[in-house]
C-alpha positions in Angstrom: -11.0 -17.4 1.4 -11.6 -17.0 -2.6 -15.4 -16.7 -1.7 -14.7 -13.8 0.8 -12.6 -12.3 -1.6 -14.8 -12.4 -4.6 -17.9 -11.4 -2.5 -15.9 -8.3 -1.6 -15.4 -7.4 -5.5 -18.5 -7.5 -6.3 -19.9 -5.4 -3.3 -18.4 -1.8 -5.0 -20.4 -2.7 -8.2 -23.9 -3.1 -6.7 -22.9 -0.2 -4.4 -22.4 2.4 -7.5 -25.5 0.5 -9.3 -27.5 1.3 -6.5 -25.9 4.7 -5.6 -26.8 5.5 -9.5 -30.5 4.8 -8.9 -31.1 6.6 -6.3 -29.3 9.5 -7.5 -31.9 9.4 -10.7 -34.7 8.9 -8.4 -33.6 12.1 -6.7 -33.5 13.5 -9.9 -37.1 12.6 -11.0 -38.3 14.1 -7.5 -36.8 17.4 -8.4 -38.2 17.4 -11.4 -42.0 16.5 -10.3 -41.6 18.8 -7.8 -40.6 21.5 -10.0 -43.4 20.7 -12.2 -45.8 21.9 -9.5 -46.5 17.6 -8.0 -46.6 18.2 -4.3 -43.5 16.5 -2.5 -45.0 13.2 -1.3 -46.7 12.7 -4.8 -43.2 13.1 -6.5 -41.2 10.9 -4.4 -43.8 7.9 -4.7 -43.8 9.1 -8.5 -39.9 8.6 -8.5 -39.8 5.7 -6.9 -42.5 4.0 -9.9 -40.5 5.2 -12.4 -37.1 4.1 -10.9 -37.7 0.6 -9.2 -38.6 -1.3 -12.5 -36.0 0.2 -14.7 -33.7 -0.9 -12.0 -34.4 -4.6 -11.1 -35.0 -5.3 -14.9 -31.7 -3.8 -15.4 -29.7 -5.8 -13.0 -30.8 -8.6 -16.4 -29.8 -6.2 -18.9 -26.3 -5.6 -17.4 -26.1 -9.6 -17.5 -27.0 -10.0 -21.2 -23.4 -9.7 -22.0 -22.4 -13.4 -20.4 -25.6 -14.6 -22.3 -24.6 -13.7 -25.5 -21.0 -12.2 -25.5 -19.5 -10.2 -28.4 -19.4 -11.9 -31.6 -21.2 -13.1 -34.6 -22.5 -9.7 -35.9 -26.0 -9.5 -37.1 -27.0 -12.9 -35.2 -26.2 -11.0 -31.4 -28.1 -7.8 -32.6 -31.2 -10.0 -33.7 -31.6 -11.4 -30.3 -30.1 -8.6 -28.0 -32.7 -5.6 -29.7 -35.5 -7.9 -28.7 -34.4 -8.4 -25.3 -33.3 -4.9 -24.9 -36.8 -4.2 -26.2 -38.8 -6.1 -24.0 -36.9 -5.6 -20.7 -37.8 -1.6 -21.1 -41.9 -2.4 -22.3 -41.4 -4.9 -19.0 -40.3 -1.7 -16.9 -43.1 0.8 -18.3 -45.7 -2.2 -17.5 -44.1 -2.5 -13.8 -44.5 1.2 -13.6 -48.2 1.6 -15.0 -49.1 -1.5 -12.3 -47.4 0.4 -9.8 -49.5 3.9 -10.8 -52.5 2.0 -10.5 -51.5 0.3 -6.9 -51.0 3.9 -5.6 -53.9 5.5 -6.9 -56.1 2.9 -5.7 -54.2 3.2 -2.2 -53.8 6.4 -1.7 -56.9 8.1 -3.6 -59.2 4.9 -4.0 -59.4 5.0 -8.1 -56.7 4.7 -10.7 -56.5 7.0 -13.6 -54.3 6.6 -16.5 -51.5 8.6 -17.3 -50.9 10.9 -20.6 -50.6 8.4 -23.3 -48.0 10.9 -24.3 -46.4 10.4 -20.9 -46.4 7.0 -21.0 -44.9 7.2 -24.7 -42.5 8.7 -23.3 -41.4 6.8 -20.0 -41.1 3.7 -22.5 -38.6 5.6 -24.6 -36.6 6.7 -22.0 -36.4 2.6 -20.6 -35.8 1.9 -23.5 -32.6 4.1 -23.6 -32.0 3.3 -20.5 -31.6 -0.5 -20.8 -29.6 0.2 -24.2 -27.0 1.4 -22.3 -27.4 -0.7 -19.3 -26.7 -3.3 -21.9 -23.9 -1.1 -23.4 -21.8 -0.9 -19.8 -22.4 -4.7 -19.2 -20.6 -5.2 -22.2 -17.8 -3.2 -21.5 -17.6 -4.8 -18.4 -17.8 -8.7 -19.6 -15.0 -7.1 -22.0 -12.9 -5.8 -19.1 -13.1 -8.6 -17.2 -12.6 -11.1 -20.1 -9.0 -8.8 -20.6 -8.0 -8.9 -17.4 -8.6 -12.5 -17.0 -6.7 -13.1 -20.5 -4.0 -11.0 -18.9 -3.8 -13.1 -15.6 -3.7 -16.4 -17.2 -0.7 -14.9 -19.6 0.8 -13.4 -16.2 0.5 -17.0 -14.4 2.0 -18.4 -17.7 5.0 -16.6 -17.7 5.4 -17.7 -14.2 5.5 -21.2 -15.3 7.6 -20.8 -18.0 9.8 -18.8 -15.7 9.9 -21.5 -12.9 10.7 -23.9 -15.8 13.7 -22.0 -16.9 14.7 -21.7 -13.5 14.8 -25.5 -13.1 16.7 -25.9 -15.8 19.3 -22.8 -15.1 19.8 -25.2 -11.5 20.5 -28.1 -13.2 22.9 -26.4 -15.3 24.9 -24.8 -12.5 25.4 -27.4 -10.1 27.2 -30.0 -12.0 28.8 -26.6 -13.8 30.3 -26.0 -9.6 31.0 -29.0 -9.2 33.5 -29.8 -12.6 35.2 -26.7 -11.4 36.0 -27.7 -7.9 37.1 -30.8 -8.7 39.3 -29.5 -11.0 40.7 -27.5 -8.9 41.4 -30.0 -6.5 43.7 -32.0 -9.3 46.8 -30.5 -8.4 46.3 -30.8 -4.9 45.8 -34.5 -4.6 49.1 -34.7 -6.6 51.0 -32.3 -4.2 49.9 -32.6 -0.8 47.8 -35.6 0.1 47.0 -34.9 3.2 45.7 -30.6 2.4 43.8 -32.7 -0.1 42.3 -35.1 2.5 40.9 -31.3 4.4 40.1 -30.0 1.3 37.5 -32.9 0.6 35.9 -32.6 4.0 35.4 -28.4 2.9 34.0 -29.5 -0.4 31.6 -32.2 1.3 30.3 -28.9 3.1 30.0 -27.0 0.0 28.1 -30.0 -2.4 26.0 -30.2 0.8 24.7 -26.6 0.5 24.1 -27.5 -3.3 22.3 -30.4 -3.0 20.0 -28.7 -0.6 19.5 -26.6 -3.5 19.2 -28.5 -6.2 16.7 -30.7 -4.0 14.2 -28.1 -2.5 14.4 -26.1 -5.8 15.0 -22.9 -3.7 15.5 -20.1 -5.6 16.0 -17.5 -2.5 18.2 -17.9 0.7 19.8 -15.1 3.0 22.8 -14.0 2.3 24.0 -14.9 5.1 24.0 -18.4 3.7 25.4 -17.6 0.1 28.1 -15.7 2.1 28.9 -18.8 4.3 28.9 -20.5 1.1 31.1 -17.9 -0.6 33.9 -18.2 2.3 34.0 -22.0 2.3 34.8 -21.7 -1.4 37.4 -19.0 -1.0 38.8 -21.5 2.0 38.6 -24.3 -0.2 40.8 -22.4 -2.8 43.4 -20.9 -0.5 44.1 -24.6 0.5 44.7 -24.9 -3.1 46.7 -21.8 -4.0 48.2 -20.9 -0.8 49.7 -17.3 0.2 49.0 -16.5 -3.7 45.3 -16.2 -2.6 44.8 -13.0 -0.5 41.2 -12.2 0.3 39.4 -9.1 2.3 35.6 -9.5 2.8 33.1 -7.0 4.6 29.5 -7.7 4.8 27.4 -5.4 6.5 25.2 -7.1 8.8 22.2 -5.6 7.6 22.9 -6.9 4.2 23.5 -10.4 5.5 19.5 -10.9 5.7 18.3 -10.0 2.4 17.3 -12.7 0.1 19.0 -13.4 -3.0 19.1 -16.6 -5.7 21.4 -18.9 -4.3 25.1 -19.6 -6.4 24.8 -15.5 -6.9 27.9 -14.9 -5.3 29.8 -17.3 -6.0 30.4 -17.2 -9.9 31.8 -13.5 -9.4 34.5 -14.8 -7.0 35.3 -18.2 -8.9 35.6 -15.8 -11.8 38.2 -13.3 -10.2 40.5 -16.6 -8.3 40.3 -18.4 -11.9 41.5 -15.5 -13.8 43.1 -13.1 -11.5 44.9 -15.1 -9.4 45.2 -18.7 -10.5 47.3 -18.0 -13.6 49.9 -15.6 -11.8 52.9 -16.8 -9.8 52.9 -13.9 -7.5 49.3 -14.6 -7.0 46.4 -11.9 -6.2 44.0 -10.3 -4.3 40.1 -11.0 -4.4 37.8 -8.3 -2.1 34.6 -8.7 -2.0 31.8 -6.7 0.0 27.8 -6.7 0.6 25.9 -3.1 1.9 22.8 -1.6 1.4 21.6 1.5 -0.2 18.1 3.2 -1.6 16.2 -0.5 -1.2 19.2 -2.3 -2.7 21.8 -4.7 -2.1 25.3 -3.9 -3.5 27.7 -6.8 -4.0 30.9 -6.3 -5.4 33.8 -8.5 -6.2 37.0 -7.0 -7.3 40.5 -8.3 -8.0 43.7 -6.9 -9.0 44.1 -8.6 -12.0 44.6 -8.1 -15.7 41.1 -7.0 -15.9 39.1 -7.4 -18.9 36.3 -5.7 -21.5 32.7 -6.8 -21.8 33.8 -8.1 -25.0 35.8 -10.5 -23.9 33.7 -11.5 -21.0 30.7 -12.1 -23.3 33.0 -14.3 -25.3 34.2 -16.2 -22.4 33.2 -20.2 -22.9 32.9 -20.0 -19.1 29.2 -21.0 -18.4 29.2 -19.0 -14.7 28.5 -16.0 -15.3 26.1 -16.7 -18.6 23.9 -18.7 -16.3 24.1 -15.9 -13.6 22.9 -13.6 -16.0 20.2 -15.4 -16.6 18.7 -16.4 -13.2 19.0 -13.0 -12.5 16.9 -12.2 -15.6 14.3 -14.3 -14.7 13.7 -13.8 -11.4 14.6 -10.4 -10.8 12.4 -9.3 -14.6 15.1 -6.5 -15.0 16.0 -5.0 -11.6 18.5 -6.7 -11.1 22.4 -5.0 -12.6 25.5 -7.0 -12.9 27.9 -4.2 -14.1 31.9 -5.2 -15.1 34.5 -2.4 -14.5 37.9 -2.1 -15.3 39.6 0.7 -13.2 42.5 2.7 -14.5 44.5 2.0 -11.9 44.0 -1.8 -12.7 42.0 -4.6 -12.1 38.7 -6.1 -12.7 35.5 -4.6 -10.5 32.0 -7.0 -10.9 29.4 -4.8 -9.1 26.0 -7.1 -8.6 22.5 -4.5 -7.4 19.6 -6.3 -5.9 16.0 -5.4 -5.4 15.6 -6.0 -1.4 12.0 -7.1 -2.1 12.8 -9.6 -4.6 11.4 -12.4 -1.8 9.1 -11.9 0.0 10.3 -15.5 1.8 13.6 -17.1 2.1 14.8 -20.8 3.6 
């Protein structure tokens, strides 16, 4: 496959190099001609003055990976001599091929104008000079671009890295909090308690699938599922102080997103928008998309709360949210906290739809 691949690079390359050529022998057949040559004469003429220049040239264009840029005075020493003698190579080519066509077509070989010849060497001469110029600038573009892939495949590593350690952060993170919030049930109703361990086995089994594959995608129709079990898991917990409304479009249920996305924003709004109350509160949260994105949004009718405070929060939920989304999303990704005026807290989270290409 990479040998395909590279194969098919280089085939544009020798396509314009040979394009070039003939487009100069062309050029030189014109001119002949135009000099009074007869047609035939200044084609075969052409085709002498081109075909050296450009199989020696195919060596100057590689002098750059012989001797790359660097060391001053010591690469112009040897690449004027090589530049040098690839262009006196391509006017000796040419007079050899004179002679061969003479002595074909007209049976005797006679010498060109020295001027002529003079002349034919100056202009290989140019002529590999800046052969050797673009072979350069090429060796110099490709050494950049490589530079720039191994820096790109770097930052993928470091990213993946990160990402490692963001998992191995939140999961223990998840599960402190649940069992916490299973405290007071134990105490008060044993046997909720017994049900509520059988809906958190489900939940740390969706968690160690994550923490052991090192997935960093899944539908959401999976974090969803998650999401509810967690919801369920609280209302055992909290009762008729816990009202939810969800709505997921079904669309939206298929887009990929980092698994644990969800979740934080609606622990977040049951910890401190309903949990602390005695009348309780209510948690909606919805999924659509729009323009290539997916909107999530979480909102309770809570006390609500600046970006201040939430950046000062010791809560590690949302901090390692932020994060993930940093580094796998590389900016296109927009959690946004609201507070409306007619109360409340609103987290609004905007995915990229292509931000996996594959999902578990």
């Amino acid at each position: 496959m990479h040998a395909r691949s590279d194969s098919r690079a280089l085939r544009p390359p020798l396509a314009a190099y040979a394009g070039a050529w003939t487009a100069l022998a062309i050029l030189y057949a014109v001119l002949y001609t135009s000099g009074g040559v007869a047609p035939f004469m200044a084609v075969r003429g052409a085709v002498a003055a081109v075909l050296p220049n450009a199989l020696f040239g195919l060596v100057s264009l590689r002098l750059a990976r012989r001797w790359p840029v660097g060391g001053g005075w010591r690469l112009f020493s040897r690449l004027a001599p090589a530049v040098l003698g690839l262009a006196l190579a391509s006017t000796v080519v040419w007079l050899a091929l004179i002679e061969i066509d003479g002595r074909v077509v007209k049976g005797a070989f006679q010498w060109p104008n020295p001027t002529i010849a003079a002349w034919q060497t100056v202009v290989n001469v140019l002529i590999h000079m800046a052969l050797a110029g673009i072979g350069y600038a090429w060796h110099t573009a490709e050494s950049l671009r490589e530079a720039r892939d191994r820096a790109a495949r770097a930052d993928v590593l470091r990213a993946r890295v990160e990402l490692s350690l963001l998992r191995s952060q939140l999961h223990p993170h998840f599960v402190l909090n649940v069992l916490h919030a299973l405290l007071g049930l134990v105490r008060r109703d044993p046997g909720l308690a017994e049900k509520a361990l059988e809906r958190l086995g489900e939940l740390l089994r969706f968690g160690l699938w994550v923490q052991q594959t090192g997935s960093d995608w899944v539908p959401l129709s999976r974090e969803w599922d998650f999401m509810q079990s967690y919801l369920e898991l609280e209302r055992m917990r909290l009762g008729d102080r816990l009202r939810v409304e969800i709505h997921a479009d079904d669309g939206a249920l298929q887009v990929p997103v980092p698994p644990f996305a969800l979740q934080p924003l609606v622990e977040n709004a049951v910890v401190h928008a309903v949990a602390p109350r005695a009348s309780g509160g209510r948690v909606a949260v919805s999924a659509h998309r729009s323009n290539g994105r997916l909107c999530l949004s979480v909102c309770d009718d809570g006390p609500g709360a600046s970006e201040e405070e939430i950046a000062a929060s010791p809560r590690t939920g949302l901090r390692l949210l932020q994060e993930r989304l940093a580094a796998l999303y590389a900016g296109r990704a927009r959690l946004a906290f609201e507070s409306p005026e007619d109360g409340g807290f609103r987290v609004r989270l905007e995915l990229p739809e292509d931000g996996s290409p594959e999902v578990a």
